[in-house]
C-alpha positions as CSV (number, residue, x, y, z in Angstrom):
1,X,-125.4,77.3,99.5
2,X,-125.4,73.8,100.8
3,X,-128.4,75.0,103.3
4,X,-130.2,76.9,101.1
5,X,-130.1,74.3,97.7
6,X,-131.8,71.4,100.2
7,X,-129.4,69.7,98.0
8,X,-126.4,68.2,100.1
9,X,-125.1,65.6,97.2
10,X,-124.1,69.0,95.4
11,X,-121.2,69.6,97.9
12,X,-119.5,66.7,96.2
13,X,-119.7,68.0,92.8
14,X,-117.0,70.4,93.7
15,X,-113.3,70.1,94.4
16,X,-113.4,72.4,96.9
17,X,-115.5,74.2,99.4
18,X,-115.6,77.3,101.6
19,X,-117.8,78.0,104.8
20,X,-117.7,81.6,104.4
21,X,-120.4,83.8,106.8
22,X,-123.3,84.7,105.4
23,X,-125.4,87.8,105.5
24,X,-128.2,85.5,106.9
25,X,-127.6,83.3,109.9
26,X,-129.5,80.2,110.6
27,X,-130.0,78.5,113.3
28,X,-130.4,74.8,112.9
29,X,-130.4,74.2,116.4
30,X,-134.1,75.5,116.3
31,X,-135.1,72.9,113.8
32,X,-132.7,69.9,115.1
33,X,-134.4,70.1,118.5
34,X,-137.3,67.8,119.5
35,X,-138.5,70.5,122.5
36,X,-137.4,73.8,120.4
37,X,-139.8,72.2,117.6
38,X,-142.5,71.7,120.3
39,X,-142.1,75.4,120.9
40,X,-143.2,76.2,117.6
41,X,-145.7,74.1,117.0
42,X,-147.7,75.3,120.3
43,X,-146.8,78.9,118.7
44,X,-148.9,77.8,115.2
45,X,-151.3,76.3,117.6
46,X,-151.9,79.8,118.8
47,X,-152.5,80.6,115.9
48,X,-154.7,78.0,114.4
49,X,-155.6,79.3,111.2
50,X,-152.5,81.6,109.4
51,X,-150.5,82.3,106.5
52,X,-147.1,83.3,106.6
53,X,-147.6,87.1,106.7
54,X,-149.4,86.2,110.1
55,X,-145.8,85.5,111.9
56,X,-144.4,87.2,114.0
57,X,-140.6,87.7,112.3
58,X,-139.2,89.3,115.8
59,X,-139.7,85.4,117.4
60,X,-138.0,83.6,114.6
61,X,-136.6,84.1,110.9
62,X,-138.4,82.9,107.8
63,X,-136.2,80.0,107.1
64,X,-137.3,79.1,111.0
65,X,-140.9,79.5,110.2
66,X,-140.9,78.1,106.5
67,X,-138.5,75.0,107.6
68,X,-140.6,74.4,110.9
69,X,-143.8,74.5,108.9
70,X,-142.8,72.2,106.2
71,X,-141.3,69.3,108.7
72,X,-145.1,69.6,110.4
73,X,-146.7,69.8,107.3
74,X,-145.1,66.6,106.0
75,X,-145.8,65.0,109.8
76,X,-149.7,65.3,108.8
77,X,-149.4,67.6,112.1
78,X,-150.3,70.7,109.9
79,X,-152.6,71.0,107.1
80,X,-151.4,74.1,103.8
81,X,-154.4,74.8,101.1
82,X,-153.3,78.0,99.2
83,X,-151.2,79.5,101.0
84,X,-152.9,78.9,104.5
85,X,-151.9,76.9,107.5
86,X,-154.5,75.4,109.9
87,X,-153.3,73.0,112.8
88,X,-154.6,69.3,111.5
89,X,-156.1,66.7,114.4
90,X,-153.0,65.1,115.4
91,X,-152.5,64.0,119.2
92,X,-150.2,61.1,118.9
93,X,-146.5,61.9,118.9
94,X,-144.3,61.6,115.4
95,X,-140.9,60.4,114.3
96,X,-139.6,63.5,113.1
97,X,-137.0,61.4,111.2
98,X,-141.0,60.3,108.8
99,X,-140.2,64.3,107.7
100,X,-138.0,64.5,104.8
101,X,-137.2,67.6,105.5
102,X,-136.4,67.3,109.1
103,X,-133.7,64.8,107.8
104,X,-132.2,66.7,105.6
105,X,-131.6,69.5,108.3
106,X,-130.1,66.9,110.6
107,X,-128.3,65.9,108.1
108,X,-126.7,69.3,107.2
109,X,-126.3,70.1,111.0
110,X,-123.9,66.7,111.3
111,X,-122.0,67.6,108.0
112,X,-121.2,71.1,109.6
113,X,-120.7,70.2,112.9
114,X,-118.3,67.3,111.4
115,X,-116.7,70.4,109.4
116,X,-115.9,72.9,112.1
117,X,-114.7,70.1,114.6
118,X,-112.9,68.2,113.4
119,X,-108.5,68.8,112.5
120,X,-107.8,69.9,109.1
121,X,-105.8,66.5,108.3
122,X,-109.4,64.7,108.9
123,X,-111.2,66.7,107.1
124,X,-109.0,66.9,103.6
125,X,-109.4,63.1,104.0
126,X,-113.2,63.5,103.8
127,X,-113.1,65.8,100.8
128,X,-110.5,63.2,99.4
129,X,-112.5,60.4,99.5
130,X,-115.3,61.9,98.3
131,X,-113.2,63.2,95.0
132,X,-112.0,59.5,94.5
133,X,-115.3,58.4,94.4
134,X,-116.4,60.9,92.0
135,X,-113.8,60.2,89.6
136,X,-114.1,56.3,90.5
137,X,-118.1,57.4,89.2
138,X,-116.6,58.9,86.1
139,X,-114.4,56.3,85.1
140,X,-117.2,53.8,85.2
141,X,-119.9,55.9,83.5
């Protein structure tokens, strides 16, 4: 899945594409949200020292956790040596935009936002364009 593969380029690869539900449902809000990320880092700060089998899964799914944790691991805000997690001495705020990661979710959460809002005539346009560029790609290589 487009979510799943951290790999959005790969929607274009296709000629079509299906939002279909999914046994799992994410919630990108969590992880597109400045305060909702707050939340979770004061949760690890709890914590201190963890690994993952130290969360609690009833607060949050693993793609929340694993998602969260890699954005504030690439921040510098959280330190990972095999496997365990300890809260790194950070106290100025961060660009969360310095976390690839964190992009890459934003960047998801637009593309699906863009696809559920927008009409049908817009968004065969997007896929269009996107197909002529491939094959424009082609052509030239």
């Amino acid at each position: 899945s487009i979510i799943e593969g951290q790999n959005l380029s790969k929607i274009k690869d296709f000629q079509s594409v299906a939002l279909l539900p999914r046994e799992k449902k994410y919630n990108l809000n969590l992880l597109t949200d400045r305060i909702e990320l707050g939340k979770l880092y004061k949760y690890f700060s709890k914590l201190n020292h963890f690994s993952l089998d130290d969360l609690n899964y009833n607060l949050f799914n693993d793609f929340t956790y694993e998602s969260a944790l890699k954005i504030f691991v690439e921040l510098g805000l959280i330190e990972r040596t095999d496997g365990i997690y300890k809260i790194a001495d950070a106290s100025k705020k961060m660009d969360l935009f310095s976390s690839k990661t964190y992009s890459h979710i934003v960047e998801v959460y637009e593309l699906i936002n863009y696809l559920y809002q927008n009409e049908l005539s817009t968004i065969t346009n997007y896929f269009k364009q996107i197909l002529e560029e491939n094959i424009w790609n082609i052509l030239i290589t």
